[in-house]
N, C-alpha and C positions, 0 to 999 in steps of 0.2 A: 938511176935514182941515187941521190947523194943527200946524207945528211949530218948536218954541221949544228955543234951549239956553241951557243956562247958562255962570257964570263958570267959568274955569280953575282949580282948585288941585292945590296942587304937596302929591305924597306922596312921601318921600324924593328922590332921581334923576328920578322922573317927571312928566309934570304929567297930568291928566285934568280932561275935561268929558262931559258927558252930554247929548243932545240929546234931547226927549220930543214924537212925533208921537203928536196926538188924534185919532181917529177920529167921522164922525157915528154910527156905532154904540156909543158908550162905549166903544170897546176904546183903546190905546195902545199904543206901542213907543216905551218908554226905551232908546239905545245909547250907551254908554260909549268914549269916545276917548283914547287916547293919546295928546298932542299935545308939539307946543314951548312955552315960557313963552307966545310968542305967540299960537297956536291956528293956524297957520299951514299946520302938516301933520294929518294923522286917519291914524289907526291904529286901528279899530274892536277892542273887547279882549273887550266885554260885552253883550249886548242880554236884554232880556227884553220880552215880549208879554203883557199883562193886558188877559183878554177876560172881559166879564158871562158868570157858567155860569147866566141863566137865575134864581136862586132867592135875588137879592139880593147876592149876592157875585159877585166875581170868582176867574179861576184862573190862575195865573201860567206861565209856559215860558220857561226861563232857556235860552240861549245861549251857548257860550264860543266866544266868532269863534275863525277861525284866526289873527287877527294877534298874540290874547295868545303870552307867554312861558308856559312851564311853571309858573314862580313866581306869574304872575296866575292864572291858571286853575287853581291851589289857590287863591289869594285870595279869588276871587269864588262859587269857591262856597260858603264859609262868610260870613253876613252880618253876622257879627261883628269880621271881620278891617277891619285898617284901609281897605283898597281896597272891601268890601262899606260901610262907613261912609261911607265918598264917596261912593258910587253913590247911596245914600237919600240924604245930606245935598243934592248936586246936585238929584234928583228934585223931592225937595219944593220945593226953592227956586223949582223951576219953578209950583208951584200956587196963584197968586193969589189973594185973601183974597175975593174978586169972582169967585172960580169956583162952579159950580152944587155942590150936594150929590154930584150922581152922579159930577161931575168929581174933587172931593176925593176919594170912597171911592177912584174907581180910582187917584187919584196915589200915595194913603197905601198902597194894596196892591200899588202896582208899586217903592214905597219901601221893603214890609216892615213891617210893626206892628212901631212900639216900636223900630225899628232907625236909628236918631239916630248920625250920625257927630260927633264931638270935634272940640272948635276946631282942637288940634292933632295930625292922627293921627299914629301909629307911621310908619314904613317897613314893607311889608311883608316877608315874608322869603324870599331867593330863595339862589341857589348862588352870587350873587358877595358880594364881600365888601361890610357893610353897615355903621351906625351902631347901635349902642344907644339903647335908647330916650333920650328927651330925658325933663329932669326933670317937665316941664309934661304928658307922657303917661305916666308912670309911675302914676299911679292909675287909669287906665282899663284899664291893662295887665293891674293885678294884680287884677283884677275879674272879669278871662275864666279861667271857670273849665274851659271844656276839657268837652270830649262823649262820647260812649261811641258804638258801634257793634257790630255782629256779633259780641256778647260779648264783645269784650275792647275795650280803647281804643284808637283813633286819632289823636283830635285832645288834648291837654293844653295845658295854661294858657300865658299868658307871663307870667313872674314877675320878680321886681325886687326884691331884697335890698340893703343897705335900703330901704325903703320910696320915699323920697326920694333916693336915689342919686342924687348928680350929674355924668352918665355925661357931660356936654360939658366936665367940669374934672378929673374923676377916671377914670385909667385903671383899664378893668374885664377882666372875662373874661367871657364868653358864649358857652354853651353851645346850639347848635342840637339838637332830635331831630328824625333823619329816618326813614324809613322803609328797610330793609335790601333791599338789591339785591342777586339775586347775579349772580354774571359768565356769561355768556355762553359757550358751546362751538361752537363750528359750523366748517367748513373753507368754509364759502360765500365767504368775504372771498379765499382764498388763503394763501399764504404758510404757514409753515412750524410755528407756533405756532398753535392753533385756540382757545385761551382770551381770550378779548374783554375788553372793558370791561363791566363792570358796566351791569346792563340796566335803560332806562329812563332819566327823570327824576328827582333826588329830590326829595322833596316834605317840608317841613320842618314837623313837627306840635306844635311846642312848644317855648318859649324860657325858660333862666333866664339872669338876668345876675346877675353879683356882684362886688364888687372884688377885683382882683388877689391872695389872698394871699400872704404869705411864703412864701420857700423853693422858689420856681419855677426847676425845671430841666429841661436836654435831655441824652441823651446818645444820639449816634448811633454805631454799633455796625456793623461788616461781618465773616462769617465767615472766618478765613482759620486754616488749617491745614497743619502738615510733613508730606511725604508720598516715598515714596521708590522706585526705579525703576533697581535693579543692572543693569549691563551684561546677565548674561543676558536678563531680563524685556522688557530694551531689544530686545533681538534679537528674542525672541518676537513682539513688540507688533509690530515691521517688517517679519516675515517675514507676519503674521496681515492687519495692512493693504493690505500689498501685493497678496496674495492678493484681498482684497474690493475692492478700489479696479483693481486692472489687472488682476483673472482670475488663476488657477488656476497658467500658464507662469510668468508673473511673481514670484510666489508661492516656486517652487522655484527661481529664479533667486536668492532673496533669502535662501532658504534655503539654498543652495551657497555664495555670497558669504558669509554670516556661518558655515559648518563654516571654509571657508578661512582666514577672518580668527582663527578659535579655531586653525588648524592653524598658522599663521603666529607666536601667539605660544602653543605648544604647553609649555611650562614653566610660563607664570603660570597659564592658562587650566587646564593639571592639572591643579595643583595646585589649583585651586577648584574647580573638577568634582572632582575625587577628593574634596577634604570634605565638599563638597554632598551627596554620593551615599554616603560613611559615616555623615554625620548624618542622611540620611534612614533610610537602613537600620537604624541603632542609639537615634534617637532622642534623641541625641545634641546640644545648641546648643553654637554661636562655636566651633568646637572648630578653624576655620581660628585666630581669635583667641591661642585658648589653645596652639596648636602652632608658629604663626609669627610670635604678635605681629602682625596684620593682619588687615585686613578686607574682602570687596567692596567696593569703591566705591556706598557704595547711593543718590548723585546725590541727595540731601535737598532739597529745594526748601519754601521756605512758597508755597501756592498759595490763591488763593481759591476758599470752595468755597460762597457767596452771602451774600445779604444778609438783614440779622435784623431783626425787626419789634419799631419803641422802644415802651416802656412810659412811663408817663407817670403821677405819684400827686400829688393834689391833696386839702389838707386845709383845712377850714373853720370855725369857731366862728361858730355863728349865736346871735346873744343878740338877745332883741326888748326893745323898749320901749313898746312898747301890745299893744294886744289886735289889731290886725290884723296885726301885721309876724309876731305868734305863729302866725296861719294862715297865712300867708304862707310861713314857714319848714315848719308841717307840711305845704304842701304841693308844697314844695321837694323834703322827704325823699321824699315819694308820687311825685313826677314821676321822677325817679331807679331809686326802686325798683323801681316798675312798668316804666319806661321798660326797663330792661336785663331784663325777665324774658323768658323764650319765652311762646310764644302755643303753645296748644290746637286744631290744627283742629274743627271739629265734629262733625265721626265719630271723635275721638282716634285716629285712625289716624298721624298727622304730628303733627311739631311746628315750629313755623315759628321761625326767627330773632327774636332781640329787636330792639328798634330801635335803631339809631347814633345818633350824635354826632356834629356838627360842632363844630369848638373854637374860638375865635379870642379873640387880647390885642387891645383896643382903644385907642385912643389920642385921647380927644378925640372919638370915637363916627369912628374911621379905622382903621386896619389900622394896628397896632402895627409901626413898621420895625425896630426896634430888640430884637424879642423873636422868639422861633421861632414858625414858622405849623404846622400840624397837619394831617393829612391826616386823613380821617373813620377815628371812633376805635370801639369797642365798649368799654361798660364793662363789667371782668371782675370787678369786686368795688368791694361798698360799703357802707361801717360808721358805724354810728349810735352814738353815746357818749351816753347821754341826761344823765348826769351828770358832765362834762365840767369841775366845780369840784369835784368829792368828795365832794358831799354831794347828797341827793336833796331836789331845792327846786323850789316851782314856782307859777304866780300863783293867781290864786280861780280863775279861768275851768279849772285843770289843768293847760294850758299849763307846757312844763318851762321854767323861766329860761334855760337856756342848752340847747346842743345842739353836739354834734361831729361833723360830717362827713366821712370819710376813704375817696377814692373812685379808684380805679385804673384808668384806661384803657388801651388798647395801639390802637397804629395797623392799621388792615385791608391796609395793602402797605407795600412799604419803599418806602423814600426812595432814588430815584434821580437820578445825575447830573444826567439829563435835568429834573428836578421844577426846576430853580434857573434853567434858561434859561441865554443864551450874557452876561447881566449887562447891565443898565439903567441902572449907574449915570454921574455926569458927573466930570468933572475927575482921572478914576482911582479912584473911591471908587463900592463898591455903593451901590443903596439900598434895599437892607433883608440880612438877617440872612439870610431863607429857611427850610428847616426846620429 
């Protein structure tokens, strides 16, 4: 038994290495670490076991240790994503040009046929906030073309409009899809409210990035409304709470206390009970108004009555200049439109949720301080202009010259006080905008 790791590289924030034990029966165990620049700590994320099945090949048993995050453990089990490209590119490096034949098969199948990691991979993609691709892995990006599963689709592309977008000098927007959660119901936690947070992990199935366009705006929105509450109503409301708050005696105590108080100023109060009581009878409005020039006091107040969920429209002019950036864009539109449709269960009985959105301005592949952040969005509408110059034009390949996208989100909760924190910034100045 012999076991050998490799070098360190850094994928986004992380660094990993992979350590591959031989076995004298041909079999191996490849695991994946977590570590510092230095290799100093392990954090076991991945393993897999390639053992002979017997009939010339081997058969693989992937592992997601517990030390991965949520975001690895979507990474690694697709062997396309950037952290699966690490794992083979590690692997192999491990298998010496001076290894036997049967060493090589098992390396090359505990690596994955065909599954070659990039000089420089992506980040992958997790729930905090991250970088857009770099310009030097944008063609590798826009190559993954995204898988299908149990009828409908799961995983979609990551895309990169233009083609060459240089996301470390030009500020972009990047759009995550995730998979839709819903919340939670249970009184097991306690407390007063039994509606939770949304259940689960999310798990991020596909990326597009594009530049910033024009016309980017926020507006945040709280319900508030006049509402009104005449002295009578007031009495009601005191005598009724009293009653469910201190019992029944209390109740009629509250109600003696307020005939008194009518009996005490037995002119005004009359005289509004007596029109009360001829406008109900007669069907009669204002008719205090129209006989004494007066009114209740009907206490008006603006009161909030909650908070409204922001809408959000973003519009795009996609024009290609070659034949790839042309599929690239058709399948911009695909990712979109699929992306916000509902799913079919398989007995049609249900219909599940479409999948979200995460949003984010970036700055230099950073978290834009300077621009509003976004809370996971659903998209409710999205419109394709396919002749978007007025005339219908398009290359040899069919390909339309240009393309118009106009596409509306709305956020899944509002925005609360609490969402901004008690403020991080130095010298009296935030840093950042928030939502």
């Amino acid at each position: 038994m012999a076991t050998t790791t490799s070098k360190i590289n850094k994928l986004g924030n992380n660094y990993y290495q992979t350590s591959v034990t031989t076995n004298a029966d041909g079999s191996l165990k490849a695991t994946t670490y977590r570590t510092d620049a230095k290799g100093s700590t392990q954090t076991p994320v991945f393993s897999r076991t390639t053992t002979p099945n017997g009939q010339g090949g081997f058969t693989n048993k992937d592992t997601l240790e517990t030390g991965a995050t949520a975001a690895e453990k979507a990474a690694f089990k697709n062997p396309n994503s950037p952290e699966g490209k690490i794992y083979s590119q590690q692997v192999q490096s491990l298998n010496p040009a001076n290894s036997s034949a049967t060493q090589k098969a098992a390396s090359n199948a505990a690596a994955g046929k065909g599954n070659q990691a990039t000089n420089s991979p992506q980040s992958g993609d997790t729930n905090k906030t991250e970088g857009a691709p770099s310009d030097a892995q944008n063609d590798a990006i826009n190559k993954d073309i995204g898988t299908t599963g149990k009828g409908y689709r799961e995983q979609f592309p990551k895309l990169v409009f233009p083609e060459k977008l240089k996301s470390e000098h030009q500020d972009v927007i990047k759009f995550n899809m995730v998979k839709f959660r819903p919340r939670s119901i249970s009184n097991a936690g306690g407390g007063l409210n039994p509606v939770g947070d949304r259940q689960g992990n999310q798990t991020v199935i596909g990326t597009v990035v594009l530049p910033i366009p024009s016309g980017i705006s926020d507006a945040n929105s709280v319900n508030w409304g006049s509402d009104e509450l005449d002295p009578f109503k007031a009495m009601g409301v005191d005598i009724a709470q009293t009653a469910i708050v201190q019992g029944i005696g209390a109740g009629v105590d509250s109600a003696g206390a307020a005939a008194q108080n009518i009996a005490d100023n037995s002119g005004s109060a009359g005289t509004a009970l007596a029109n009360k009581f001829v406008e109900a009878a007669t069907g009669t409005q204002n008719l205090l108004s129209r006989t004494k020039g007066a009114i209740v006091n009907p206490n008006m107040e603006l009161l909030f009555l909650g908070p409204q969920l922001r809408p959000f429209n973003f519009t795009f002019k996609l024009s290609a200049r070659n034949e790839t950036e042309s599929k690239i864009i058709r399948s911009i539109i695909r990712f979109f439109k699929q992306g916000m449709s509902p799913i079919k269960t398989e007995a049609n009985l249900f219909l599940k949720a479409p999948h979200t959105f995460q949003i984010e301005y970036l700055h230099r592949n950073s978290k834009h301080n300077y621009l509003n952040k976004f809370k996971e969005c659903a998209l409710v509408s999205f419109a394709v202009d396919y002749t978007p110059e007025g005339q219908y034009a398009t290359f040899y390949t069919g390909a339309m010259v240009s393309y118009q996208i106009t596409m509306q989100f709305q956020e899944l909760e509002p925005v609360f006080n609490n969402d901004y924190g008690e403020g991080v910034g130095s010298k009296g100045y935030d840093s950042e905008i928030g939502f």
